[in-house]
C-alpha positions in Angstrom: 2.3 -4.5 -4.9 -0.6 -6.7 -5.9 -4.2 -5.6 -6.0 -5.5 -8.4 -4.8 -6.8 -8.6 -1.2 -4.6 -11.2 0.9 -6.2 -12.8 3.6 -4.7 -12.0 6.3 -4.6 -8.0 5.3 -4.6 -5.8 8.5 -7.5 -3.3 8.7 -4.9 -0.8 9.7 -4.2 -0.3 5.4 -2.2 3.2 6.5 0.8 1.0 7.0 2.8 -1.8 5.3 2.1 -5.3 5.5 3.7 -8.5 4.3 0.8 -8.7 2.0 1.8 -5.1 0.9 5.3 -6.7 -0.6 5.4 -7.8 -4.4 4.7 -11.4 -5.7 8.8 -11.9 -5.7 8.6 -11.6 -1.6 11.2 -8.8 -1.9 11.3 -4.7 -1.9 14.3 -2.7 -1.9 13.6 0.6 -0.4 15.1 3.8 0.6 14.6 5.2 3.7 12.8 8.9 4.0 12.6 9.2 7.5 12.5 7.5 10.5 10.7 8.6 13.7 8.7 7.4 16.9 5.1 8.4 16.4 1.3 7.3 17.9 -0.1 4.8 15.4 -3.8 4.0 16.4 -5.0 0.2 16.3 -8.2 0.3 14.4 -9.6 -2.9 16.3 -9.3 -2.0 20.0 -8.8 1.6 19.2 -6.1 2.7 21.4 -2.5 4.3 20.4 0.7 3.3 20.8 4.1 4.6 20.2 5.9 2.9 17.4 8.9 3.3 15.2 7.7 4.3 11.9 9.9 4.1 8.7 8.7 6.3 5.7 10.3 6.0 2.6 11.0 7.8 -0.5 8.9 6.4 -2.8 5.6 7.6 -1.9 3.8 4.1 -3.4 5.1 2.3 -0.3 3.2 2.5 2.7 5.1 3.7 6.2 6.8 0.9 7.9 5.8 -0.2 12.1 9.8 -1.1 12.3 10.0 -3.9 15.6 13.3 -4.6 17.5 14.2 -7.4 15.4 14.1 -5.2 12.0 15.3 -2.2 13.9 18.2 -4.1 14.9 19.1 -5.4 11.0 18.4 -2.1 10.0 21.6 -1.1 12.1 23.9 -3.6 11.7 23.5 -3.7 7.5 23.7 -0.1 7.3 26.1 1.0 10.7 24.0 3.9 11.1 23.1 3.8 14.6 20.5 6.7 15.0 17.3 6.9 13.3 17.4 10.3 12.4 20.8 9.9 10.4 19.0 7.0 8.2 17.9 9.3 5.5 19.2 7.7 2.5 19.5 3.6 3.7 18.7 1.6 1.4 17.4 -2.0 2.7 15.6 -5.0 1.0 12.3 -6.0 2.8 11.2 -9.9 2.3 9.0 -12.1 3.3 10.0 -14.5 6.7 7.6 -16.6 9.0 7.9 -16.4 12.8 6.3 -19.1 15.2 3.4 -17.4 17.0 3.5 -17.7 20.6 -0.2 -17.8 21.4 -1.3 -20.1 18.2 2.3 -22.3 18.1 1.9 -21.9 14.2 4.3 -20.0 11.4 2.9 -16.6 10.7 3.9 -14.2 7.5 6.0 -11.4 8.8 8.4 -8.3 7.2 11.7 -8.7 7.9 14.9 -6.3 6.8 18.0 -7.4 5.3 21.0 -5.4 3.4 20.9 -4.5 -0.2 24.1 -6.6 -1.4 26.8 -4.3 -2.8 29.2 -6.5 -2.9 28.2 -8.2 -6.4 30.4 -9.2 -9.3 29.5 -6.1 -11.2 30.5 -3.9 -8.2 34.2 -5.8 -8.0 34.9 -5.2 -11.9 34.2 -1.8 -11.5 36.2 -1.1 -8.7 39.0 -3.4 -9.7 39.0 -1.6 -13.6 39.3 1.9 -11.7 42.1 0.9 -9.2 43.9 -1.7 -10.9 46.8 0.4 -11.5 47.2 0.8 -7.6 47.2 -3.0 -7.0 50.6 -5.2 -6.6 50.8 -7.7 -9.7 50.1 -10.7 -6.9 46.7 -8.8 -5.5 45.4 -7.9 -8.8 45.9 -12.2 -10.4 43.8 -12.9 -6.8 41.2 -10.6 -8.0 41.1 -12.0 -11.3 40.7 -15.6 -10.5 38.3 -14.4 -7.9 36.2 -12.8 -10.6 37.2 -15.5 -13.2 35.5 -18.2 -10.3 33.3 -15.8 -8.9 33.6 -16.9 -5.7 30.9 -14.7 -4.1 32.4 -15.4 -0.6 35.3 -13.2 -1.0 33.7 -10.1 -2.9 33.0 -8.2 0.7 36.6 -8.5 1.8 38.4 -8.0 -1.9 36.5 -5.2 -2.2 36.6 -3.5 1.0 40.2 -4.3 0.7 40.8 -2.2 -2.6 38.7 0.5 -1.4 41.1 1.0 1.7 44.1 1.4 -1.1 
């Protein structure tokens, strides 16, 4: 987090802002908790419900979690209820959005998964099971690390964790 002052920095600091995110554009986080709660606007000074995300490290703010993120937050993670998210880990990052009033792109959070399925992650799991792997499945794997054709690391490796 820089400790600079961005320009368009919300006077509501108690919660996270694109401006909040490193220099990179990217955070990955763990997720503390996740609950509805009143958050107050500091410029017309009413409260609203909103979904707030804490997280475990206490150096990043709490999270206002719209729709849109909500709904990433679920399908990269399948957990489907906020109160089971304890534990998620998700990469915040930098997007723009058109703004309806002003037509122009606007800075905004968004949420995306923390990629397990990396190289590293498919030698691992193909050193531990290769012995359980037919002679023909474990020269694809090979010549899929050997090429490292990213594409198929999901499916090769949710195929030899099923085994």
């Amino acid at each position: 987090m820089s400790e600079k002052t961005h320009w368009m920095q919300s006077p509501n600091k108690n919660y996270l802002g694109h401006w909040d995110l490193p220099e990179s554009g990217e955070l990955i986080v763990t997720i503390k908790s996740a609950n509805w709660e009143a958050v107050k606007n500091p410029i017309t000074n009413t409260t609203e419900s909103k979904r707030v995300v804490h997280f475990i490290s206490e150096k990043v703010k709490p999270f206002i979690c719209n729709q849109t993120n909500a709904q990433s937050i679920v399908r990269s993670s399948g957990v489907k209820f906020m109160e089971d998210s304890k534990g998620v880990e998700i990469c915040l990052y930098i997007d723009t959005i058109k703004d309806k009033r002003t037509k122009e792109d606007v800075d905004c959070i968004r949420v995306r998964p923390v990629n397990p399925y990396t190289l590293e992650a498919l030698q691992s799991l193909f050193n531990e099971k290769r012995g359980k792997l037919s002679e023909v499945i474990a020269n694809r794997v090979v010549d899929i690390m050997a090429n490292e054709e990213v594409s198929s690391y999901m499916k090769t490796i949710k195929h030899i964790q099923s085994l």
